[in-house]
OpenMM code with the backbone's topology and positions (N, CA, C; nanometers):
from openmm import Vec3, app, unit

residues = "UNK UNK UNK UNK UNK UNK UNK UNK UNK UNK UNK UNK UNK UNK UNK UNK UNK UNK UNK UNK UNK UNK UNK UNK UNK UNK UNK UNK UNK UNK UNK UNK UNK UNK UNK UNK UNK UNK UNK UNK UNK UNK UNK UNK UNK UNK UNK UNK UNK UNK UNK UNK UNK UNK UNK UNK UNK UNK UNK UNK UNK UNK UNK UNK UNK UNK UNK UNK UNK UNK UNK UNK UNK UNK UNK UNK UNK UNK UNK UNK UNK".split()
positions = [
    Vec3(0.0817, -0.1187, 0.0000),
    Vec3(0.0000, 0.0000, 0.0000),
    Vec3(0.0867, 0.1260, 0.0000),
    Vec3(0.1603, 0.1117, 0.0644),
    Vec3(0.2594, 0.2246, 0.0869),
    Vec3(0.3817, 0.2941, -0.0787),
    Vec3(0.3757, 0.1329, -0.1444),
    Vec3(0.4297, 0.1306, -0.2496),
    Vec3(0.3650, 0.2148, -0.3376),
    Vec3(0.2125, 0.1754, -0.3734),
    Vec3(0.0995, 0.2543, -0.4096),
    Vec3(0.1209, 0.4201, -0.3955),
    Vec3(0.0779, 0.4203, -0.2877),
    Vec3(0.1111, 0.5949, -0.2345),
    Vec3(0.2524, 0.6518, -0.2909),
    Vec3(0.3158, 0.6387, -0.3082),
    Vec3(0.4612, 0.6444, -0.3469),
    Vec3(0.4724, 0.6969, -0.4794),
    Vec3(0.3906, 0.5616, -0.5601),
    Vec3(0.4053, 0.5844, -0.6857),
    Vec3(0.3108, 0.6845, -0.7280),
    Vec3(0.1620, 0.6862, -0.6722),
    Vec3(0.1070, 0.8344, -0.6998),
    Vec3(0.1508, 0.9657, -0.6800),
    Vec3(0.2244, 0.9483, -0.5987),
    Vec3(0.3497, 1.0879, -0.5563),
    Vec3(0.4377, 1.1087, -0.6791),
    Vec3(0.5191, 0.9964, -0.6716),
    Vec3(0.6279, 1.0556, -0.8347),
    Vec3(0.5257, 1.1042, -0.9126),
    Vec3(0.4396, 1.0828, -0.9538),
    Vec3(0.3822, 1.0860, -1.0925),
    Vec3(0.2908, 1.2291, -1.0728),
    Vec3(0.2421, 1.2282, -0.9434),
    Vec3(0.2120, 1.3905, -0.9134),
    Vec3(0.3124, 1.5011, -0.9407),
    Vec3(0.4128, 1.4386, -0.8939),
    Vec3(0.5377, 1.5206, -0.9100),
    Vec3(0.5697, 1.5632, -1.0316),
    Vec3(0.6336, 1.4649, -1.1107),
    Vec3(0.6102, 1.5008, -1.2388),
    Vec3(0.5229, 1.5556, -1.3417),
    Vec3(0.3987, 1.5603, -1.2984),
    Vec3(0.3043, 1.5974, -1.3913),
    Vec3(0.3106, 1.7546, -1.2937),
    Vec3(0.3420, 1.8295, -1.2090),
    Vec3(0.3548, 1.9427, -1.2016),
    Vec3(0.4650, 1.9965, -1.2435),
    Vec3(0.6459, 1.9554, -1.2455),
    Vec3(0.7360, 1.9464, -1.3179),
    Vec3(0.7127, 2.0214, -1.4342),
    Vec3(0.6444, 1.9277, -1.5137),
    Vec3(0.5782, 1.9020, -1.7136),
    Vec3(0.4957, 2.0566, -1.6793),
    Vec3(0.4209, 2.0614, -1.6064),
    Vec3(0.3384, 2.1705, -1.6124),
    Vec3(0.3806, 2.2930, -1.5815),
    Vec3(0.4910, 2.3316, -1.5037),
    Vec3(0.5608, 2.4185, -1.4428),
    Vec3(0.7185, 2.4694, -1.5408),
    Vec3(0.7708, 2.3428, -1.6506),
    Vec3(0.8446, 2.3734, -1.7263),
    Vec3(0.7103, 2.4355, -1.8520),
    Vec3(0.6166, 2.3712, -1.8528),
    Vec3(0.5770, 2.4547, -1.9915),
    Vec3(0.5428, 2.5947, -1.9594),
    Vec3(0.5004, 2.6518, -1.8516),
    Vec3(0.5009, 2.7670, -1.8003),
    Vec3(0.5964, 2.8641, -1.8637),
    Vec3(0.6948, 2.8086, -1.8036),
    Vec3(0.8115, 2.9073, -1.8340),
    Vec3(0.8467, 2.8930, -1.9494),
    Vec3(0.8556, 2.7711, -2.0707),
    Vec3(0.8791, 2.7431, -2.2455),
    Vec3(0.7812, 2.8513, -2.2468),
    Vec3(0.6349, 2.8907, -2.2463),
    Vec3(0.5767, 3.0070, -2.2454),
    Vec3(0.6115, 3.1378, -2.2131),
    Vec3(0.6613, 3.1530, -2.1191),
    Vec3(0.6594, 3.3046, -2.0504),
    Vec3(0.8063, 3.3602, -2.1404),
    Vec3(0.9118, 3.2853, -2.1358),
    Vec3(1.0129, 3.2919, -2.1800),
    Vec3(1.1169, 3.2824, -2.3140),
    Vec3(1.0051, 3.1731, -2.4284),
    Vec3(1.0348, 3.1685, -2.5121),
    Vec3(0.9087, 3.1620, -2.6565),
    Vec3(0.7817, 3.1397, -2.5731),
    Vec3(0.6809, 3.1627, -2.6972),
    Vec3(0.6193, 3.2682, -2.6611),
    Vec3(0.6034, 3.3396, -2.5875),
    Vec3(0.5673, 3.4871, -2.6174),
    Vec3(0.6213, 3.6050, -2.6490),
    Vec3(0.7264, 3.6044, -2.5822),
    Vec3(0.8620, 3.6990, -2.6592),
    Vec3(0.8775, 3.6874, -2.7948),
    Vec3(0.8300, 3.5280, -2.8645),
    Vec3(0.8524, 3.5464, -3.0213),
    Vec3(0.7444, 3.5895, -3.0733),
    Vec3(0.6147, 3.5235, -2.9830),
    Vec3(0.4795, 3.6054, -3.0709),
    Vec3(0.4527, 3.7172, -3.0429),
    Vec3(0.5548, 3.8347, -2.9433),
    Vec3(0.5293, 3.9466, -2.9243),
    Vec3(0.6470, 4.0125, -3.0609),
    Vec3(0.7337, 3.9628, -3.0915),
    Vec3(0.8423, 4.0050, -3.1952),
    Vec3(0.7520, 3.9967, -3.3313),
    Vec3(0.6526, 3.9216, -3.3480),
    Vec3(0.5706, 3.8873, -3.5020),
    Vec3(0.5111, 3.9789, -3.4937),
    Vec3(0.4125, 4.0254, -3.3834),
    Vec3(0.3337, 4.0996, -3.3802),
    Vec3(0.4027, 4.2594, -3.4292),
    Vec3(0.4902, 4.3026, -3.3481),
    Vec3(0.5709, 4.4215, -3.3686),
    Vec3(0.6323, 4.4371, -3.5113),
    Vec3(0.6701, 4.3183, -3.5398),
    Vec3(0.6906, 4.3000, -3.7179),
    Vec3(0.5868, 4.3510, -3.7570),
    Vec3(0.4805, 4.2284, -3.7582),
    Vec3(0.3434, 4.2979, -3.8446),
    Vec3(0.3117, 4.4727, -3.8599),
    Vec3(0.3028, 4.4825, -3.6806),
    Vec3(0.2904, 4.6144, -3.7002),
    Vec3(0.4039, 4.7547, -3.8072),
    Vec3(0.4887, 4.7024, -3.8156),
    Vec3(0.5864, 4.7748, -3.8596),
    Vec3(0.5891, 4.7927, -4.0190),
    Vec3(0.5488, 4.6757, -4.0468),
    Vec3(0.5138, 4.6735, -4.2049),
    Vec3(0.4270, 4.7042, -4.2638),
    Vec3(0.3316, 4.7188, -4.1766),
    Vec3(0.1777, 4.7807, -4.2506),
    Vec3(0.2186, 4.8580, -4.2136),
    Vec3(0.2303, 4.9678, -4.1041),
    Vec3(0.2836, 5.1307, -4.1148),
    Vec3(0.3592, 5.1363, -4.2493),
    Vec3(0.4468, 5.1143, -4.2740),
    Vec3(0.5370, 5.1106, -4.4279),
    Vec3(0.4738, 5.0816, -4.5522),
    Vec3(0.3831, 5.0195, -4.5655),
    Vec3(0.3115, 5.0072, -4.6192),
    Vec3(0.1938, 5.0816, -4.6682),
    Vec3(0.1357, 5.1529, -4.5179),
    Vec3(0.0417, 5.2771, -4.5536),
    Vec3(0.1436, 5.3832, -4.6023),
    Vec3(0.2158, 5.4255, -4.5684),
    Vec3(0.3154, 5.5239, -4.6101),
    Vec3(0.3802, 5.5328, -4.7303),
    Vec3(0.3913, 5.3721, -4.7916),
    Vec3(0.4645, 5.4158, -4.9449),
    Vec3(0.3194, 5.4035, -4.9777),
    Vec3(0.1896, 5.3725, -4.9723),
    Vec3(0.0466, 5.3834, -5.0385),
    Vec3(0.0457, 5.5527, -5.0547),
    Vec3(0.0804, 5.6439, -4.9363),
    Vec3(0.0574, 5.7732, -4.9292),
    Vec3(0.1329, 5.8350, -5.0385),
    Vec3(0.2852, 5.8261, -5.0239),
    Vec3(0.3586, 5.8490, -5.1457),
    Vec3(0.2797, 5.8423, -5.2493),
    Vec3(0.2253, 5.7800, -5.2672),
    Vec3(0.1795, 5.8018, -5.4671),
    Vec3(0.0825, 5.9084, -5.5231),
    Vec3(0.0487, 5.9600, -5.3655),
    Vec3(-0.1109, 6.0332, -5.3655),
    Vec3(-0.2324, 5.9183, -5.3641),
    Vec3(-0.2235, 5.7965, -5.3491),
    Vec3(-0.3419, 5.7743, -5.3222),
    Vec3(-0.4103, 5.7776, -5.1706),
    Vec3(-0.5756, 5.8319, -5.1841),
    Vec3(-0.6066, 5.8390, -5.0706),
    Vec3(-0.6120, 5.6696, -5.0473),
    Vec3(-0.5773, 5.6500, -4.8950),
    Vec3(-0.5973, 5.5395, -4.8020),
    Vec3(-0.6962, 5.5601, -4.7371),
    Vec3(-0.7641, 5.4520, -4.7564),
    Vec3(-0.8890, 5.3950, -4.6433),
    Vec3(-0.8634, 5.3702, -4.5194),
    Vec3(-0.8824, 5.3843, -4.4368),
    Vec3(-0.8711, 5.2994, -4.2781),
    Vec3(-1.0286, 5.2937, -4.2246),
    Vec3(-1.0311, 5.2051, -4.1999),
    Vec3(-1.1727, 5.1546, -4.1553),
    Vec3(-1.1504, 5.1113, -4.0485),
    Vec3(-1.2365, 5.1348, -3.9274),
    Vec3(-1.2819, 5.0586, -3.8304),
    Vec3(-1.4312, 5.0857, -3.7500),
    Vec3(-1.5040, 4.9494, -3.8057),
    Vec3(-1.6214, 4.9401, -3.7253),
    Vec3(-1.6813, 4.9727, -3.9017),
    Vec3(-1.8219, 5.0812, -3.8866),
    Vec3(-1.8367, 5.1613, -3.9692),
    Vec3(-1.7971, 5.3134, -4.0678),
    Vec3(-1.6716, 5.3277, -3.9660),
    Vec3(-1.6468, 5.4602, -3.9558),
    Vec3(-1.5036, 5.4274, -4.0741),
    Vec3(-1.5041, 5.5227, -4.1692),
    Vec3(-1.3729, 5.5309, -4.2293),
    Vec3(-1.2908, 5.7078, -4.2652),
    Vec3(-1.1438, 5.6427, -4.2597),
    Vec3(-1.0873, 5.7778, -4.2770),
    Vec3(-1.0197, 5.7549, -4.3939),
    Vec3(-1.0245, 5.8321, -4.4275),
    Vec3(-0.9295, 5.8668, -4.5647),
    Vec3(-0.8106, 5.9266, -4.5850),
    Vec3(-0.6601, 5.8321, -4.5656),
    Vec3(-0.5627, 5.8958, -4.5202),
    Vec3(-0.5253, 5.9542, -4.7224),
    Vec3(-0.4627, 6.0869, -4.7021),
    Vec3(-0.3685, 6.1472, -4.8143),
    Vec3(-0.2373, 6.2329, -4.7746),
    Vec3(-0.1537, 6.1814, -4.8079),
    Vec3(-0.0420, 6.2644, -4.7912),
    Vec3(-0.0532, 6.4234, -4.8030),
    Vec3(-0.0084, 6.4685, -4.7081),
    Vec3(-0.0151, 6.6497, -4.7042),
    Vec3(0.0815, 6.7012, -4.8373),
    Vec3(0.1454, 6.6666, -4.8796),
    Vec3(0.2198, 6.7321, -4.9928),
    Vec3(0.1202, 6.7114, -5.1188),
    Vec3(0.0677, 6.5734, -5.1042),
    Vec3(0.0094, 6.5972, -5.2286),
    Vec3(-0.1602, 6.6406, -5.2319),
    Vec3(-0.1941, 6.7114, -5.1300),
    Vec3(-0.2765, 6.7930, -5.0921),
    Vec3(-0.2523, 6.9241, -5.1594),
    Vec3(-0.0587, 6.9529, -5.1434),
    Vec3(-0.0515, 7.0629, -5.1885),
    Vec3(-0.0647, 7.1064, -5.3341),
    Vec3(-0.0241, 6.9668, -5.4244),
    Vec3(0.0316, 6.9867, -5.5681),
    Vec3(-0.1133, 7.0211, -5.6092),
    Vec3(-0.2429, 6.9460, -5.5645),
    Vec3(-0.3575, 6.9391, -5.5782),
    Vec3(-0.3971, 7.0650, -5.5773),
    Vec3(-0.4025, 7.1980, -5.5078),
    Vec3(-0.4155, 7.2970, -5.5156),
    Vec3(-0.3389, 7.4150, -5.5926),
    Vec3(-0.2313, 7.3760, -5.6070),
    Vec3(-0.1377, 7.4630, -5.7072),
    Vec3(-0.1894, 7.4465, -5.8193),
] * unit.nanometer
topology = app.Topology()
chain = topology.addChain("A")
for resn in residues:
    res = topology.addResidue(resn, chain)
    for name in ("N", "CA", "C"):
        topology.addAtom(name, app.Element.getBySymbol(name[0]), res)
């Protein structure tokens, strides 16, 4: 019986171990990278709206129902000259 008890112990043990290393494989190495994708992403669509602006075309941005219409200020200006 005692053997019993024993062996439900290691195996408790270990299964908090397993659970306590994936913790930290998380905290330490998969969110730091899906926080680095994210900051990518973000970085490239900014660059992206920006060489869109360059050409003079107006940009859309939408959110919800509501949209704005981004245009570069210079070529606001040529537009009026």
């Amino acid at each position: 019986m005692v053997k019993n008890k024993r062996d439900w112990l290691i195996l408790i043990l270990i299964i908090a171990v397993v659970v306590l290393l994936s913790v930290l494989a998380y905290l330490f190495l998969i969110k730091p990278a899906l926080s680095g994708l994210v900051i990518q992403g973000q970085n490239q669509a900014i660059v992206a709206i920006f060489q869109q602006a360059a050409t003079c075309n107006a940009i859309p941005l939408t959110l919800g129902n509501q949209t704005l219409n981004l245009v570069a200020y210079e070529c606001l200006q040529q537009q009026t000259q």
